[in-house]
N, C-alpha and C positions, 0 to 999 in steps of 0.2 A: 526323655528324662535328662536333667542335664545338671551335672555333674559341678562340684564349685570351681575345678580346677578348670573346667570349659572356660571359663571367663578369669583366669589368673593368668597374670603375661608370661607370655613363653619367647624365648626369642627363636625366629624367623629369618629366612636369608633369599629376599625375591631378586630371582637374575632375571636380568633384560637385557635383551639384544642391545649391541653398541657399548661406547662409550659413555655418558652422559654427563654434559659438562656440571661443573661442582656446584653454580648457580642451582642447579634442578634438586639438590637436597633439601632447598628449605619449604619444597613443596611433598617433603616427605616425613614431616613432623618429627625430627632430629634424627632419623634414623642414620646410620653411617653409612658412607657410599665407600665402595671401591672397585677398580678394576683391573678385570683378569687379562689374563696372558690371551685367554680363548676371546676376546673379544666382546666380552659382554661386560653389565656393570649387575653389583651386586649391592642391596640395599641390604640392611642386618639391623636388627635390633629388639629388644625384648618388648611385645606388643599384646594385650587380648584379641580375645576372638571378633569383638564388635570393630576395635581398631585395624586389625589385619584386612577384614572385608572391606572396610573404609577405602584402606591404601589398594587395594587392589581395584576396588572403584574406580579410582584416581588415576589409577595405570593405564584404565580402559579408557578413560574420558580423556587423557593425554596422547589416544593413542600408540602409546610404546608397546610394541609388543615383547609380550610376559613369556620366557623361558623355561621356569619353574618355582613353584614358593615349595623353600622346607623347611620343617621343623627342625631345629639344631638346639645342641644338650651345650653347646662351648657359648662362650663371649666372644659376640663380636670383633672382630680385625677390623682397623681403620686402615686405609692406605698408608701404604709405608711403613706399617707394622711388619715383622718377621714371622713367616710363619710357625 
């Protein structure tokens, strides 16, 4: 059974290993890039359910390996924002 909120964008924060130069975000349909101190890069942004699977497709067909996707209740941080 699926629910209406299943499919209402929720934002999301996929970290991937590395850096990933700033070029590589616009293969990630506007989401925000930034990078951590731990060495990874983090994508963010408020997406549905059909779109999340999408990007994570894309992750896999990129080859990047995927560290963790989580569901987050805050707004996204760009780089160079303060935490």
């Amino acid at each position: 059974m699926h629910r209406s909120s299943d499919f209402a964008p929720t934002i999301y924060e996929i970290r991937l290993t590395g850096h990933l130069d700033a070029r590589w975000v616009a293969r990630f349909d506007g989401l925000a890039m930034r990078h951590e101190a731990d060495g990874t890069t983090v994508l963010s942004g408020a997406v549905d359910q059909g779109a999340l699977h999408g990007l994570l497709q894309r992750v896999g067909d990129l080859g990047l390996p995927l560290v963790s996707v989580t569901r987050t209740e805050h707004t996204p941080r760009h780089e160079g924002d303060q935490p």
